[in-house]
C-alpha positions as CSV (number, residue, x, y, z in Angstrom):
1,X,0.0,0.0,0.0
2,X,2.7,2.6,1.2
3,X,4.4,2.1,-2.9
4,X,1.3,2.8,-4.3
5,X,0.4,5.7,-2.2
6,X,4.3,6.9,-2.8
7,X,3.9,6.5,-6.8
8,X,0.8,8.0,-6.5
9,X,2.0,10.9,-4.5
10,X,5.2,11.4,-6.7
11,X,3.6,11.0,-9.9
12,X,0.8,13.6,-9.0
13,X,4.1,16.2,-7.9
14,X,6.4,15.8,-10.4
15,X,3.3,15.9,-13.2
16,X,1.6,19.2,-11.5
17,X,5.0,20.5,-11.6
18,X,6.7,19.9,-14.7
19,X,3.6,20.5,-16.8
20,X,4.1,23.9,-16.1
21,X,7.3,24.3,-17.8
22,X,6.4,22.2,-20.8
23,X,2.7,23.6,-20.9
24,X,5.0,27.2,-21.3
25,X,7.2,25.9,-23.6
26,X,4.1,24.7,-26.3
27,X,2.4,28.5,-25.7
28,X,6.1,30.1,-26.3
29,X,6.0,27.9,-29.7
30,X,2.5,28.8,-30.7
31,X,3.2,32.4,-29.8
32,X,6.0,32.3,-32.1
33,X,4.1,30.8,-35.2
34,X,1.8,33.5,-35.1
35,X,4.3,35.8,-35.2
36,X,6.4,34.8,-37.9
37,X,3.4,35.4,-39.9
38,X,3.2,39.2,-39.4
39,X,4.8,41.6,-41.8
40,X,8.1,42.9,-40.8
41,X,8.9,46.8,-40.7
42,X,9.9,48.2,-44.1
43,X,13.0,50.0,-43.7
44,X,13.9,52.8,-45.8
45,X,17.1,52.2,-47.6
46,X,18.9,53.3,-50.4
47,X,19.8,51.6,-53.8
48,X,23.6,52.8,-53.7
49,X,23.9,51.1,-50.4
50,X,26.8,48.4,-51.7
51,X,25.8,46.5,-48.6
52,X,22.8,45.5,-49.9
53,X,23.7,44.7,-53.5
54,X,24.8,40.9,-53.2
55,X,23.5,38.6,-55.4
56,X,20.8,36.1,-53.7
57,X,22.2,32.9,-53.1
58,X,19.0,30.3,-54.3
59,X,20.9,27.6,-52.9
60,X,22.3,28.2,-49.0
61,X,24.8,26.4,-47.3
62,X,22.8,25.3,-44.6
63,X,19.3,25.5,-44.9
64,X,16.7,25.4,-42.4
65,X,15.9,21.8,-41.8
66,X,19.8,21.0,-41.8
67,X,20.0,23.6,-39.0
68,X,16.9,22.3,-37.5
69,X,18.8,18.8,-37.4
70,X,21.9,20.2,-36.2
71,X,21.2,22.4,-33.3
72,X,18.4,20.7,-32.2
73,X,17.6,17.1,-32.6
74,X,21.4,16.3,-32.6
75,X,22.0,17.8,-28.9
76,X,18.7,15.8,-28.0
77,X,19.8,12.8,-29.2
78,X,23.5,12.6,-27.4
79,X,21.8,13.9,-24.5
80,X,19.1,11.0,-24.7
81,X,22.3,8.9,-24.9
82,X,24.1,10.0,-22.4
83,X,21.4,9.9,-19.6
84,X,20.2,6.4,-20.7
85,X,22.6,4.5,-21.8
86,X,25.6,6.1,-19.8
87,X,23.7,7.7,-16.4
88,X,20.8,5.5,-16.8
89,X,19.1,8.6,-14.7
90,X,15.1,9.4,-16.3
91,X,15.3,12.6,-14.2
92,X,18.7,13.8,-16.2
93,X,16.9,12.9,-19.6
94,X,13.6,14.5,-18.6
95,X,15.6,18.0,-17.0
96,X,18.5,17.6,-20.4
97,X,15.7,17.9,-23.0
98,X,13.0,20.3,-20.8
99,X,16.4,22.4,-20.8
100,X,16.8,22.4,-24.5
101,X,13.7,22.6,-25.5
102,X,13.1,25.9,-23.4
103,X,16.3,27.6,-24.6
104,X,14.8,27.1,-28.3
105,X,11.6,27.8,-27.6
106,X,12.7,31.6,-26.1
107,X,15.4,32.1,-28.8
108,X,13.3,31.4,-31.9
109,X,10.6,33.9,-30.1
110,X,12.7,36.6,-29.0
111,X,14.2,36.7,-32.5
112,X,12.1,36.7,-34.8
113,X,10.1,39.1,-32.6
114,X,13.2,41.6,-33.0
115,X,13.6,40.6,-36.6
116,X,9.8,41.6,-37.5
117,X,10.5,45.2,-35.3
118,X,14.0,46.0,-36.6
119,X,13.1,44.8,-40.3
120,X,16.9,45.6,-41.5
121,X,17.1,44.7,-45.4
122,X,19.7,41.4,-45.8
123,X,22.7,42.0,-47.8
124,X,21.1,40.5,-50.9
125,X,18.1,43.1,-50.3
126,X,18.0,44.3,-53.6
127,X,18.3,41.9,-55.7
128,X,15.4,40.0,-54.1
129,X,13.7,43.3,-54.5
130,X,14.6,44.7,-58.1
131,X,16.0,41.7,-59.5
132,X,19.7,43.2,-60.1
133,X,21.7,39.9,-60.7
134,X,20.3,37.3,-63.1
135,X,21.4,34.2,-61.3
136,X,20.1,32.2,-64.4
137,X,22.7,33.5,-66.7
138,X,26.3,35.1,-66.5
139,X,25.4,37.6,-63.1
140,X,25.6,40.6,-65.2
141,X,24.2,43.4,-63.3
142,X,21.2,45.6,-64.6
143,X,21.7,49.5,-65.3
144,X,22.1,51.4,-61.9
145,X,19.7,52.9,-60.0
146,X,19.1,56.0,-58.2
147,X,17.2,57.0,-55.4
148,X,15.0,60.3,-55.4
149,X,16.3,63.3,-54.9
150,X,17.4,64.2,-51.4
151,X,15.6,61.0,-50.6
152,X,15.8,57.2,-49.3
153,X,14.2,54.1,-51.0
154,X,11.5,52.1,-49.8
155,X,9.6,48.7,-51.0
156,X,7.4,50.6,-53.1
157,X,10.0,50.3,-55.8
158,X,10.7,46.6,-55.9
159,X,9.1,44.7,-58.8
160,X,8.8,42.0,-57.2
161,X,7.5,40.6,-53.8
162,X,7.5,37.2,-53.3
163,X,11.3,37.5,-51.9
164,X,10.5,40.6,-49.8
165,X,9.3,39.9,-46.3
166,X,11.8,37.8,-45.6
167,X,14.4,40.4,-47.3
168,X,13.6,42.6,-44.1
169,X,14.5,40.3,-41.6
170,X,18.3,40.2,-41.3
171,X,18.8,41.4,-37.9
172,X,19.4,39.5,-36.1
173,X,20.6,36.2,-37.4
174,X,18.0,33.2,-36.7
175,X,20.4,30.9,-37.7
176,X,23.2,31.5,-35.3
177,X,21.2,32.1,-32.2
178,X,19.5,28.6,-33.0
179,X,22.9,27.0,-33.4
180,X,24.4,28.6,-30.9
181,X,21.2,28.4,-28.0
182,X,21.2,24.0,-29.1
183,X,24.6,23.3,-29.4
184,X,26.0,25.8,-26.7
185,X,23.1,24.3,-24.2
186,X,24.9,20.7,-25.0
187,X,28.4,22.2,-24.7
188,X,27.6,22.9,-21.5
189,X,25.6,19.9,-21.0
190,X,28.8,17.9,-21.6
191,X,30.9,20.3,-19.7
192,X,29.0,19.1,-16.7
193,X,29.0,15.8,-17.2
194,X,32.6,15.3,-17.9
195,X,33.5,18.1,-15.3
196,X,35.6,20.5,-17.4
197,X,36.7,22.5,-14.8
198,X,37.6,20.2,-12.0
199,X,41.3,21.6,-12.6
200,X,43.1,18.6,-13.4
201,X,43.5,20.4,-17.1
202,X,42.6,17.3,-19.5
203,X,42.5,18.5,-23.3
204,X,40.2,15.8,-24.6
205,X,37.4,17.0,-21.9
206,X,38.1,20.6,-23.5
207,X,37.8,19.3,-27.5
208,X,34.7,17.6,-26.7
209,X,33.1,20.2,-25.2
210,X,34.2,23.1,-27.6
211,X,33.3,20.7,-30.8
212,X,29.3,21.8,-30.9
213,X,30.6,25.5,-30.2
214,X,32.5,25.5,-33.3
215,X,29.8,23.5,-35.5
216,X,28.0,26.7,-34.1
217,X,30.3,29.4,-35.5
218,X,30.6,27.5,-38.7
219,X,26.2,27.7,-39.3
220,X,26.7,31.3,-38.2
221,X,29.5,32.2,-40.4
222,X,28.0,30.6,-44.0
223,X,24.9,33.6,-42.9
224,X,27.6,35.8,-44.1
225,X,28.9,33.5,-46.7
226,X,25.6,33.0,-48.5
227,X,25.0,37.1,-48.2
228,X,22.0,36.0,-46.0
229,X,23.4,38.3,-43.2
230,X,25.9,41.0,-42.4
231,X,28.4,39.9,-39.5
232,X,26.9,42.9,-37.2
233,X,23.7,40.1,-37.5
234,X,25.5,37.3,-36.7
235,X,27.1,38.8,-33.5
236,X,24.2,39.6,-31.9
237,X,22.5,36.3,-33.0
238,X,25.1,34.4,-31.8
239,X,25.1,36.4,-28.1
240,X,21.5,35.8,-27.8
241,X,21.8,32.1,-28.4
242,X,24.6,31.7,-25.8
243,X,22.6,33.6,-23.2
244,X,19.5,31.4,-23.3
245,X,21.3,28.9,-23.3
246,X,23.3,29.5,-20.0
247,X,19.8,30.1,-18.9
248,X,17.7,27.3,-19.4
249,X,20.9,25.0,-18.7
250,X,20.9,26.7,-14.9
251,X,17.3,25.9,-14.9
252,X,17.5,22.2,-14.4
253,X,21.5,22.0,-13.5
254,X,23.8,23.4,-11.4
255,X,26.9,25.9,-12.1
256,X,29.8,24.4,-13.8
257,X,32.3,25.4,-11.3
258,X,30.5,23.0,-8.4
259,X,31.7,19.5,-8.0
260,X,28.0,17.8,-8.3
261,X,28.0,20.3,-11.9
262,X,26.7,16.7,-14.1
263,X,24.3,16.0,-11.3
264,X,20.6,17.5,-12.7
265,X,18.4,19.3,-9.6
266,X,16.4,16.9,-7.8
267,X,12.9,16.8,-9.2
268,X,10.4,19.2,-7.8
269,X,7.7,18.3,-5.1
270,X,5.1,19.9,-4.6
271,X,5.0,21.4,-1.0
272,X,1.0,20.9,-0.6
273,X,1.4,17.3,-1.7
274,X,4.7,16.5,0.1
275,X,3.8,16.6,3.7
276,X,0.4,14.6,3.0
277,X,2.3,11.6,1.8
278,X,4.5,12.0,4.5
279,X,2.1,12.0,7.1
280,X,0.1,9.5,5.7
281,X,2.0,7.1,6.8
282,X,2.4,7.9,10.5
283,X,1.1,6.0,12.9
284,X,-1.9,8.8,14.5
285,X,-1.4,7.1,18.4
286,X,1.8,9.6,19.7
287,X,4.0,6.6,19.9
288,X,7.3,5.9,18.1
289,X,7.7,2.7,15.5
290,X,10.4,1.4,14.1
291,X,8.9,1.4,10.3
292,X,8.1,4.7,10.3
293,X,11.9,5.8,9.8
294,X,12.2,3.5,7.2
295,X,8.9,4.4,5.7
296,X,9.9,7.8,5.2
297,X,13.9,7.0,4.1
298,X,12.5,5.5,1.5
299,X,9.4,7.7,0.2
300,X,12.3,10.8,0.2
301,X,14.6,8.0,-1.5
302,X,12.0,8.2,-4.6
303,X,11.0,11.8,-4.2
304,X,14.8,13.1,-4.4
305,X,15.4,11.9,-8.2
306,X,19.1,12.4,-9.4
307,X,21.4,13.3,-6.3
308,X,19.4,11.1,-3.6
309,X,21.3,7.6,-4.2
310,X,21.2,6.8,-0.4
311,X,19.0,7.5,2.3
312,X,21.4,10.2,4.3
313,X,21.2,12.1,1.1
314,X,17.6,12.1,0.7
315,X,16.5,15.2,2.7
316,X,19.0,16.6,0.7
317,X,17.0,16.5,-2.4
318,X,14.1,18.3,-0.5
319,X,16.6,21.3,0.0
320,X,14.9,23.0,-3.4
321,X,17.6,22.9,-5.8
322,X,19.0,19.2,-5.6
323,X,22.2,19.8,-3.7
324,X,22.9,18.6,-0.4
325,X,22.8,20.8,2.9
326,X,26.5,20.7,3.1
327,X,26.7,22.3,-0.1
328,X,24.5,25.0,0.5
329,X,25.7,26.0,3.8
330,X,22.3,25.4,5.3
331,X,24.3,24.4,8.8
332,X,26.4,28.0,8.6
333,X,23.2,30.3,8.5
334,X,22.8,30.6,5.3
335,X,19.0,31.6,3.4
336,X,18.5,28.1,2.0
337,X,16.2,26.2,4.8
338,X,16.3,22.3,5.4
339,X,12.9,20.7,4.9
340,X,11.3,19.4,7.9
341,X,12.4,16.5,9.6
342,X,10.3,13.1,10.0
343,X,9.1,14.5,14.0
344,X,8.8,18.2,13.0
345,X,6.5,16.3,10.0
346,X,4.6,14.8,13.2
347,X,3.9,17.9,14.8
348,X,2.7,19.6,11.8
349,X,0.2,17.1,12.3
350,X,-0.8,17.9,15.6
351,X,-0.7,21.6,15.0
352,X,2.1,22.4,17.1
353,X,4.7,25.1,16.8
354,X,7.7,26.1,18.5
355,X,9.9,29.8,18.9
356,X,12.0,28.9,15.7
357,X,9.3,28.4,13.2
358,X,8.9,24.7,13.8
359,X,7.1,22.9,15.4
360,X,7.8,22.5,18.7
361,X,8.3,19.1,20.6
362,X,5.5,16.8,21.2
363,X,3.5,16.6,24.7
């Protein structure tokens, strides 16, 4: 009875819990959908800018679904590896991919959502607009333009517009924040798990973990290759792939400097549903038994997920970020609180409370 109620309990938590985060994750995607769709802000510019003269590549060097396979399902796939066949932890796989999927989720909606504001005209701009290269043939150009006098350009003088909408969305570069958000979340992800910086200096740790950073600079750089984006576009891509994915990865795992870094945060329980599985398994006569200890060694035991592999460490796991107590100082004053023990659990059921906050002793 006490596993079922336990599974139940845990089950119930991790669900209520984690549904959040991937319930925010589909309405970050949907978000994004609808606004790819909108019409990006036409820019002035002007037809002498040499800038925007490159020819338009018809063929790029990686195309979407390439980049799609790259910085995405390729990091999910050696993470699934990793925590399966190598960890053999469900709570690393669930946090890895939760992680990865919420850094791409947030990149591909914060830039398109600048890219539709800023609506900056790509480097091959004009030839998407006017036609100025005939890719068909030898590339000869067509007689220059002019802009009025005094004046800028706009899109009422392209002749054609099936090209043009995405010809205003160069900046910033969806393609190197993509790249740089999957593959720099599974740089890191392998940084932790191979502790890079435990400072013993190993060079193979440092290739492996560098490799999908410089798969990542190579998408970025063929932008600027196939005249798809200036470098200015690229930079600022890249940087706000990198920063989401620092931030999901600290999401679910702690900093890489720490000696648990490959260790993924326990999962969460809720704190409404904790304590009644606890206490539902308390004998309700005031006296002491033997099984209860054991009882509730090994409810925590299946509660703490990854970092709870024995039953001194699994109060740790209730801590709130899936580090022991040791780690966090808890014992030194410091703000992180230790969940309640198994007799403060008690007196929460009686209703009793001491000077400190607790509970105070049973009567």
């Amino acid at each position: 009875m006490f596993s079922s109620v336990r599974l139940q309990a845990r089950t119930r938590a991790l669900f209520i819990s984690y549904g959040k985060d991937w319930g925010l994750i589909i309405v970050v995607l949907a978000l994004f959908s609808y606004i790819d769709t909108l019409e990006p802000f036409h820019r002035q510019f002007s037809v002498m800018d040499t800038t925007i003269q490159h020819p338009f590549a018809k063929k790029e060097t990686i195309p979407i679904w390439l980049a799609l396979v790259l910085a995405c399902i390729l990091p999910a796939i050696v993470i699934g590896c990793i925590a399966i066949f190598q960890r053999k932890d469900t709570t690393d796989l669930h946090n890895g991919l939760l992680g990865l999927f919420l850094a791409q989720a947030l990149i591909l909606i914060v830039t398109d959502s600048i890219k539709i504001a800023v609506g900056r005209p790509r480097p091959d701009f004009l030839d998407r607009c006017l036609n100025l290269y005939d890719n068909d043939l030898a590339g000869i150009p067509l007689p220059q333009l002019s802009d009025p006098l005094n004046m800028l350009s706009n899109s009422s003088i392209c002749a054609r517009t099936e090209l043009l909408k995405d010809g205003f969305k160069s900046f910033p570069s969806g393609h190197s924040s993509f790249s740089f958000g999957g593959l720099g979340y599974l740089s890191m992800y392998l940084a932790g798990k191979l502790h890079l910086f435990d400072e013993r200096g190993h060079i193979y740790k440092s290739i492996v973990v560098l490799s999908p950073l410089i798969v990542a600079a190579l998408i970025a750089t063929s932008r600027v290759c196939d005249y798809r984006h200036h470098w200015h576009d690229v930079t600022v891509g890249s940087i706000i792939g990198i920063v989401f994915a620092i931030f999901s990865y600290r999401q679910y795992y702690p900093s890489l400097a720490t000696t648990k870094s490959g260790r993924p945060f326990a999962p969460r329980v809720l704190e409404e549903i904790l304590p009644t599985a606890l206490l539902s398994h308390i004998r309700n006569d005031d006296e002491n038994h033997p099984d209860n200890t054991a009882h509730r060694e090994s409810f925590l035991n299946n509660v703490g997920g990854a970092g709870a592999y024995s039953s001194n460490e699994s109060r740790d796991a209730l801590t709130g970020n899936g580090t022991n107590m040791d780690d966090l100082g808890v014992n030194d004053g410091s703000k992180y609180n230790p969940a309640p023990t198994f007799e403060q659990s008690r007196q929460m059921q009686n209703g009793q409370r001491g000077n400190d906050g607790y509970l105070g002793p049973l009567s």
